[in-house]
N, C-alpha and C positions, 0 to 999 in steps of 0.2 A: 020355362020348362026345365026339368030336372031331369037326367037318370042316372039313377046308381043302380049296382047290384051288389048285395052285402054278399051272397053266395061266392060269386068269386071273388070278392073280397079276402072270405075266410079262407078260401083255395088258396091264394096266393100268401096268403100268410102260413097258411100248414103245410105248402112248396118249399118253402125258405126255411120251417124248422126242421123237418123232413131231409132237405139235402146239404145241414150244417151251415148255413149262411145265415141264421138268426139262432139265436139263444133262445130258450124258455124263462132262463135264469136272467138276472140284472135288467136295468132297465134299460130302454131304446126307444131314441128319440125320432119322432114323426116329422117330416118336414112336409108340407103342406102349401101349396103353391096354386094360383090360378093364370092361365096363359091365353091368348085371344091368335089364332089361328085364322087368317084370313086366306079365304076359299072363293072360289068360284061356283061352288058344289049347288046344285040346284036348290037343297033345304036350308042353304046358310042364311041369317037374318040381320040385316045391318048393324054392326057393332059401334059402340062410342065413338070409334075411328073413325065410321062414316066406309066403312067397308065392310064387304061381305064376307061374316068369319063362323066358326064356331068355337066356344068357349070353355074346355074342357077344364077340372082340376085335377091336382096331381097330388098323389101321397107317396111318400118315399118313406122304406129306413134304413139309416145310409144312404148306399146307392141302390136299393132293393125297389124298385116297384111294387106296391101293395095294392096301390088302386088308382083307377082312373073314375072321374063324374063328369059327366058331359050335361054342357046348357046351351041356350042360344045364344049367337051372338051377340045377341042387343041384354044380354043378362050384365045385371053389373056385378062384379067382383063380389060386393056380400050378401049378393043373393042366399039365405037359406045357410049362410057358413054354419052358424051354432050349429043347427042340425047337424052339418055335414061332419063337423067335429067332434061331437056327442056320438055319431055312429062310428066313427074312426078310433076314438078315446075306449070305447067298447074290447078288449085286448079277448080276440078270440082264442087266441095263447092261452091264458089263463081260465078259461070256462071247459077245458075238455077235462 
């Protein structure tokens, strides 16, 4: 299982042009990260680890938060990346 939301995706990106902490101008590097969060939590689903986590990814630029994607925890790390990168690579900066 996947979820993203590219809406607040663009929210968080037109937050950070909006209050000076991103540029329009020059370029900015995406860092891109997947982390396994182990939980107790009732929906959590056995991860690699053999534990009960959920597996969220993380987009940064700089230290900015742009976006979070949430998977289960039995997802493995390249679950769907391309994708998820192909929507991220999307620079909603540059479309308004």
């Amino acid at each position: 299982m996947l979820n993203y939301d590219d809406k607040k995706y663009n929210a968080l990106i037109e937050l950070c042009v909006k209050t000076g902490q991103l540029k329009k101008e020059g370029k900015n590097i995406l860092d891109f990260d997947n982390v396994v969060f182990e939980n107790k939590k009732q929906d959590a689903k056995k991860s690699y680890k053999n534990t009960s986590a959920h597996h969220p990814s993380f987009s940064f630029i700089g230290r900015l938060p742009v976006d979070i994607e949430t998977h289960n925890g039995n997802t493995p790390d390249k679950y769907k990346q391309i994708e998820t990168l192909k929507r991220r690579f999307k620079n909603p900066i540059s479309m308004k």
